[in-house]
DSSP file (Angstrom, degrees, kcal/mol; ACC not computed):
  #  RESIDUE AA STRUCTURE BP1 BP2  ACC     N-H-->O    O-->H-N    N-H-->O    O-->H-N    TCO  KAPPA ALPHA  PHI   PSI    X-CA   Y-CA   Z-CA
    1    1 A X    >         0   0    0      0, 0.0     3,-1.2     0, 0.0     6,-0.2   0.000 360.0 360.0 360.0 -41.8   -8.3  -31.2  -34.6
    2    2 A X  T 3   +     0   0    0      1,-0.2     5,-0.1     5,-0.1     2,-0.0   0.991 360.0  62.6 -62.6 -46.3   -9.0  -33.3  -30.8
    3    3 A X  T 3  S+     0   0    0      4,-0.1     2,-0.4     3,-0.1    -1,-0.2   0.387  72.9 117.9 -73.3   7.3  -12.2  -31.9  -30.7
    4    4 A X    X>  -     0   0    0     -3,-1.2     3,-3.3     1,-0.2     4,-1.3  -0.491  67.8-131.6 -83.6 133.3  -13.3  -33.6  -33.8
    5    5 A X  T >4 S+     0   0    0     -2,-0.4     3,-1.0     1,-0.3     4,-0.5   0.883 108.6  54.5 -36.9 -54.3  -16.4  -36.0  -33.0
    6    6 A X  T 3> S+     0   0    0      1,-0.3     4,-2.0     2,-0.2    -1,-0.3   0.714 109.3  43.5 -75.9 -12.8  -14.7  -38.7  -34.9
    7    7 A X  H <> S+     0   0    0     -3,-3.3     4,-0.9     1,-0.2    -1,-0.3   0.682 117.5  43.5-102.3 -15.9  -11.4  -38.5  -32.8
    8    8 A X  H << S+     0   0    0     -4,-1.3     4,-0.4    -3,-1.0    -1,-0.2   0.351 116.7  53.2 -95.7   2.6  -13.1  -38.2  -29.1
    9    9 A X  H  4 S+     0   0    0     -4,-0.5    -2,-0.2    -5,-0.3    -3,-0.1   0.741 109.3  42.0-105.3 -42.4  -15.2  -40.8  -30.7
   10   10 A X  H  < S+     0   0    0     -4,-2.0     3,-0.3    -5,-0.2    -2,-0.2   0.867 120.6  47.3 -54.4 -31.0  -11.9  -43.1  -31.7
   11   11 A X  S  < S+     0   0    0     -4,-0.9     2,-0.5     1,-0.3    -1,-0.2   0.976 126.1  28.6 -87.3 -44.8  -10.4  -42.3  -28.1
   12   12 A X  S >  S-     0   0    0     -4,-0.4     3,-1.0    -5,-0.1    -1,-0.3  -0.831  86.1-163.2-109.6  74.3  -13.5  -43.1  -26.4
   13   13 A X  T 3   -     0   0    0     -2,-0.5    -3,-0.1    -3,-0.3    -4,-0.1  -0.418  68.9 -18.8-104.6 145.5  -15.3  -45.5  -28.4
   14   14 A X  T 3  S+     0   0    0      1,-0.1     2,-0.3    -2,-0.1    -1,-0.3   0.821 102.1 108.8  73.5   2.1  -19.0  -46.0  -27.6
   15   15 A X    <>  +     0   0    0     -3,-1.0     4,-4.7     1,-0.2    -1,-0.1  -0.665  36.4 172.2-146.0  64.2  -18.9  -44.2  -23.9
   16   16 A X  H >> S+     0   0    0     -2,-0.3     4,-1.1     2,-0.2     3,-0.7   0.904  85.1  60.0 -46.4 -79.2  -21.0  -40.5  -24.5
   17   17 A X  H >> S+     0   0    0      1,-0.3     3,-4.5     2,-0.3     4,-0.5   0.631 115.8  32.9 -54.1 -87.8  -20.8  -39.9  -20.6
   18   18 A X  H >> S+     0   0    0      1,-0.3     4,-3.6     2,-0.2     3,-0.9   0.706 118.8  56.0 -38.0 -49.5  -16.5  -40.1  -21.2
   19   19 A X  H <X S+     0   0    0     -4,-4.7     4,-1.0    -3,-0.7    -1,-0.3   0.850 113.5  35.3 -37.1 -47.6  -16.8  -38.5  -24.7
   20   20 A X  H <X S+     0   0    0     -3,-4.5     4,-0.8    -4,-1.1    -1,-0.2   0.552 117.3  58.2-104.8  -9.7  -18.7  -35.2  -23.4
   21   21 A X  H <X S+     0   0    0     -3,-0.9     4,-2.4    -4,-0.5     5,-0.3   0.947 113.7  43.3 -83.9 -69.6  -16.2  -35.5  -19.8
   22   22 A X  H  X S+     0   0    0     -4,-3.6     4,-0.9     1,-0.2    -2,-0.2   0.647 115.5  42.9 -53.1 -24.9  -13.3  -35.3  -22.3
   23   23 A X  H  X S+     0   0    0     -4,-1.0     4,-2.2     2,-0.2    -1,-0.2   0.867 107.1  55.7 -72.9 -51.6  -14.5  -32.6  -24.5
   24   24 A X  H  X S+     0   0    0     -4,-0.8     4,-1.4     1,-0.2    -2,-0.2   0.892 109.8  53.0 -76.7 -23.8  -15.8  -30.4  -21.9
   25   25 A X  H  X S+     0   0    0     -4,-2.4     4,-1.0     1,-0.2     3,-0.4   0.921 103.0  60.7 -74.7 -22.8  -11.8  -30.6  -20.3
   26   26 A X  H  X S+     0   0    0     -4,-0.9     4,-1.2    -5,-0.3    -2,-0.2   0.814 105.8  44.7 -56.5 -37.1  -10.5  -29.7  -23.5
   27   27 A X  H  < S+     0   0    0     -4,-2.2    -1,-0.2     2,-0.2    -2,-0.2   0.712 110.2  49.6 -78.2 -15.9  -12.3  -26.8  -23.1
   28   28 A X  H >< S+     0   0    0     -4,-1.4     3,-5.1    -3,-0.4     4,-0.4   0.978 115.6  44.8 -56.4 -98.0  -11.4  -26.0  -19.8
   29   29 A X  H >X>S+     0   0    0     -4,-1.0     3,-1.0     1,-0.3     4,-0.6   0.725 113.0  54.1 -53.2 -79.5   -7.5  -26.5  -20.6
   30   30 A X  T 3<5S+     0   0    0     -4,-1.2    -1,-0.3     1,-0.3    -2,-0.1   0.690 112.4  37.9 -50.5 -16.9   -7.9  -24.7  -23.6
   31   31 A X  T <>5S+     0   0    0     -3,-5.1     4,-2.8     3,-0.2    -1,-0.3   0.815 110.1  63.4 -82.4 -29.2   -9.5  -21.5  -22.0
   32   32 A X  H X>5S+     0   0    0     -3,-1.0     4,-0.9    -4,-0.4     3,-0.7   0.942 111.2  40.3 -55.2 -77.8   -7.0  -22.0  -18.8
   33   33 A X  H 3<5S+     0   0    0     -4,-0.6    -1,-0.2     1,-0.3     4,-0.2   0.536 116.2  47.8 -63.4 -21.1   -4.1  -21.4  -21.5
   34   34 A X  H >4<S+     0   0    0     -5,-0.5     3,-2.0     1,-0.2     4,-0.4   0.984 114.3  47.6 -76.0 -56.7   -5.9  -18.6  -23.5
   35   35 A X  H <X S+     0   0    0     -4,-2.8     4,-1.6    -3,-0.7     3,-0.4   0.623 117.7  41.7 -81.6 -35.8   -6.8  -16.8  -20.2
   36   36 A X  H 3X S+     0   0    0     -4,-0.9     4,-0.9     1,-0.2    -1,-0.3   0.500 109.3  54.5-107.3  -2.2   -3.1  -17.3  -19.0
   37   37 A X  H <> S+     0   0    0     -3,-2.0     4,-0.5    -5,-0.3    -2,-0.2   0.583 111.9  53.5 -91.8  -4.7   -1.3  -16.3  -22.8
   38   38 A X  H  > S+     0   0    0     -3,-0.4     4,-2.0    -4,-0.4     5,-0.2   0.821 111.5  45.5-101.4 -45.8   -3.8  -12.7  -22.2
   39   39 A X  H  X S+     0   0    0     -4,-1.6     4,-0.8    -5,-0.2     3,-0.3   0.853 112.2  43.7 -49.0 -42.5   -2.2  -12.2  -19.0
   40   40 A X  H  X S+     0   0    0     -4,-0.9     4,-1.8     2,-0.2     5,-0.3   0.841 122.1  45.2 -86.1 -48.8    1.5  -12.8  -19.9
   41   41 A X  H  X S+     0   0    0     -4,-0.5     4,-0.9     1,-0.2    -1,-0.2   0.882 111.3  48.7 -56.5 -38.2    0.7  -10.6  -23.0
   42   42 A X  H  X S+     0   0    0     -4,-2.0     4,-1.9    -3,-0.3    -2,-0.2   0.671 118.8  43.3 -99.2 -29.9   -1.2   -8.0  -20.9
   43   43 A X  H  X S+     0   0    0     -4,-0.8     4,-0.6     2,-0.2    -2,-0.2   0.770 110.4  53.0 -81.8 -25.4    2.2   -8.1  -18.1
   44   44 A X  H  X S+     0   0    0     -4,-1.8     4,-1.5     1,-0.2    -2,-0.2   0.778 113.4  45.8-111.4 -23.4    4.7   -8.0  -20.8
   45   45 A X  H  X S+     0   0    0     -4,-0.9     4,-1.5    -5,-0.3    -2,-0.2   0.936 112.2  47.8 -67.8 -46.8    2.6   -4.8  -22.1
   46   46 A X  H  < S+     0   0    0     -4,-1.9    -2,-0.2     1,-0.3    -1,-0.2   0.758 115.2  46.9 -85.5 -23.6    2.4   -3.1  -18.7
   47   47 A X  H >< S+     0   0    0     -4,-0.6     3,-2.0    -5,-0.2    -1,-0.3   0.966 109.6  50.7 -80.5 -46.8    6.3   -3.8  -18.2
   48   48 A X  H 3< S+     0   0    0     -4,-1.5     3,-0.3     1,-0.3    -2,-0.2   0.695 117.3  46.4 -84.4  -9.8    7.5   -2.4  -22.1
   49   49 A X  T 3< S+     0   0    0     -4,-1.5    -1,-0.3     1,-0.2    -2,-0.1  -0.051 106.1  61.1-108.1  33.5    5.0    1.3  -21.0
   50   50 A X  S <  S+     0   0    0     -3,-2.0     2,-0.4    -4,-0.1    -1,-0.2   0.077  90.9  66.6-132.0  19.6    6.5    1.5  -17.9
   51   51 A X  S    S-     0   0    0     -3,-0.3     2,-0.2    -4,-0.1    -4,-0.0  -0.988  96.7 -99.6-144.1 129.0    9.9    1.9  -18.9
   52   52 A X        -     0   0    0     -2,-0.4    -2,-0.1     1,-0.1    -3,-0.0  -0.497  38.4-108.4 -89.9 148.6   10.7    5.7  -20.8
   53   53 A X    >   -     0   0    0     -2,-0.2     3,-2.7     1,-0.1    -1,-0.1   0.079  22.6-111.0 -66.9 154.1   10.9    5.8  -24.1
   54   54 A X  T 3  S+     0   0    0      1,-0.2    -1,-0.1     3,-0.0    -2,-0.1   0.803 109.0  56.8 -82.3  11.0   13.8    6.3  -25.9
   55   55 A X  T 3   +     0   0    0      2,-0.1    -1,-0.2     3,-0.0     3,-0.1   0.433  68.5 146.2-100.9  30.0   13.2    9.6  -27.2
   56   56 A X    <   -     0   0    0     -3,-2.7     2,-0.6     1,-0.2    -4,-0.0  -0.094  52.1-112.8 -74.3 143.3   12.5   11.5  -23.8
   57   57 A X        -     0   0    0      1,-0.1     2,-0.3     0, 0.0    -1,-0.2  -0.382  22.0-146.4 -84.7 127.5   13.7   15.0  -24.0
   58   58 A X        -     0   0    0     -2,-0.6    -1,-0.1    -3,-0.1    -2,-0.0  -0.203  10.9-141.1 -73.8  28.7   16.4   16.0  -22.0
   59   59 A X        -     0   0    0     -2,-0.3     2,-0.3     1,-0.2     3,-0.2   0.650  14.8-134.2 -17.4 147.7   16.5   19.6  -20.7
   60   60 A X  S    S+     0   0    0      1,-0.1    -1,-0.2     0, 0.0     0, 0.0  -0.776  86.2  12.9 -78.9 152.9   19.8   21.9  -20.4
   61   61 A X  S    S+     0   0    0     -2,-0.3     2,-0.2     1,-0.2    -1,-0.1   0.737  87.5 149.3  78.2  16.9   20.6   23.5  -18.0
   62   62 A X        -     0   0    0      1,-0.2    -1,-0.2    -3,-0.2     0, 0.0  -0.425  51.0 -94.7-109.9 143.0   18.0   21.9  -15.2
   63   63 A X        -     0   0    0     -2,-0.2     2,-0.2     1,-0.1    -1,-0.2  -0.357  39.5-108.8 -56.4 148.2   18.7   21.5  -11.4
   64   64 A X    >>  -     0   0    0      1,-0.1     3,-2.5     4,-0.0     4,-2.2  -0.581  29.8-114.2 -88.5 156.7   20.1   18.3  -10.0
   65   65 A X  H 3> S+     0   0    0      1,-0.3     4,-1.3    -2,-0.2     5,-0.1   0.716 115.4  64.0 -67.5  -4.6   17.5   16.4   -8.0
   66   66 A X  H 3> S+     0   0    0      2,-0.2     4,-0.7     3,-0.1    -1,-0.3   0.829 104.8  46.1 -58.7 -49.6   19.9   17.0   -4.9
   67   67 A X  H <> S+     0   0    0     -3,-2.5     4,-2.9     2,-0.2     5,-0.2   0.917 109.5  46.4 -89.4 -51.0   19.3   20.6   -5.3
   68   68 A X  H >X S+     0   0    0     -4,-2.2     4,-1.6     1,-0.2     3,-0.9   0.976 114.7  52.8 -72.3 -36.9   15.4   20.8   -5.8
   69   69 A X  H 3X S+     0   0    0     -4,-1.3     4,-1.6     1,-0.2    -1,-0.2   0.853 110.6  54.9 -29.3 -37.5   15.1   18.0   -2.3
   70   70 A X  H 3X S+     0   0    0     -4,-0.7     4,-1.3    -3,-0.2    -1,-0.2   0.939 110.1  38.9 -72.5 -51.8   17.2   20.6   -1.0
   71   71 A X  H <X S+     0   0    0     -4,-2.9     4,-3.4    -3,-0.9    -2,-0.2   0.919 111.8  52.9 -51.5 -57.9   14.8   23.3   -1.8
   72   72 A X  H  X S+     0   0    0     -4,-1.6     4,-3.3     2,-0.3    -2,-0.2   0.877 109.2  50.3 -63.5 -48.0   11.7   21.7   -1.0
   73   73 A X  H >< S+     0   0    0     -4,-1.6     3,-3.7    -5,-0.3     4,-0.4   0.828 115.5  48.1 -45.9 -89.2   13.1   20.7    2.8
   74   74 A X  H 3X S+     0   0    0     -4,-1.3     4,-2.0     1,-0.3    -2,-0.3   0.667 114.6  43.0 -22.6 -76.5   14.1   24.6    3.1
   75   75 A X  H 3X S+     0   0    0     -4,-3.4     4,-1.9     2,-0.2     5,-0.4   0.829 114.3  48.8 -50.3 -40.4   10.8   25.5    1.9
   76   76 A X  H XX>S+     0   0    0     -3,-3.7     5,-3.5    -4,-3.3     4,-2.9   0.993 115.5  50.4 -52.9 -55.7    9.0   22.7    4.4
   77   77 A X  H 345S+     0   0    0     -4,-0.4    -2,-0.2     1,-0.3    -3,-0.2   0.898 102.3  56.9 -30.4 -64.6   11.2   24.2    7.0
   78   78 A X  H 3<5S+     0   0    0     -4,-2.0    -1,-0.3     1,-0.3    -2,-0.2   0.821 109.7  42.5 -39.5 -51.1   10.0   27.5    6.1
   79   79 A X  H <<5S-     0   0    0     -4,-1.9    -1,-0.3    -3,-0.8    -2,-0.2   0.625 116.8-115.1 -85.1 -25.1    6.0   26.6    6.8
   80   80 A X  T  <5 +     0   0    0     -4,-2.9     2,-0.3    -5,-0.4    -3,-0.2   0.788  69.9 138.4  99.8  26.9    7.4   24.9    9.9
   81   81 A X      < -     0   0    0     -5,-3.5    -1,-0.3    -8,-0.1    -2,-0.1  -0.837  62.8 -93.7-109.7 154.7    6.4   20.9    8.8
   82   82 A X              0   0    0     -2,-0.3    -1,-0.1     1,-0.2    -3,-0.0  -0.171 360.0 360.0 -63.7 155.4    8.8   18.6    9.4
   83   83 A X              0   0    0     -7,-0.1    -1,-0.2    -3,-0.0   -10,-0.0   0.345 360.0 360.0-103.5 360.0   11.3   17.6    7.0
């Protein structure tokens, strides 16, 4: 609806140079805001698949993560690299 000849022509009346100055920032401004709604969309995606879903399966009966760190030292130990 700004871009319409007749309203860059009412804002600007007479004056092409200012007409085609204003149009072409409108198009700037309007890509700046596409370009920054793709991002926000594209972050807000990368945040909601980085967080597990709520139907992640739960094992019984599984070691606590204390115990396999515990293993894995003993086993570095074992090959002789430093823990």
């Amino acid at each position: 609806m700004v871009m319409k000849s007749e309203n860059i022509y009412k804002a600007f009346p007479g004056d092409l140079k200012q007409q085609a100055k204003y149009k072409a920032d409108l198009l700037r401004f309007g890509r700046a805001v596409a370009q920054g709604e793709f991002i926000l969309r594209d972050t807000l995606s990368l945040i909601a698949q980085s967080e597990a879903p709520e139907s992640t399966v739960r094992l019984a009966d599984m070691p606590a993560d204390e115990e396999v760190k515990a293993w894995i030292a003993a086993e570095h130990k074992n090959l002789g690299l430093a823990v």
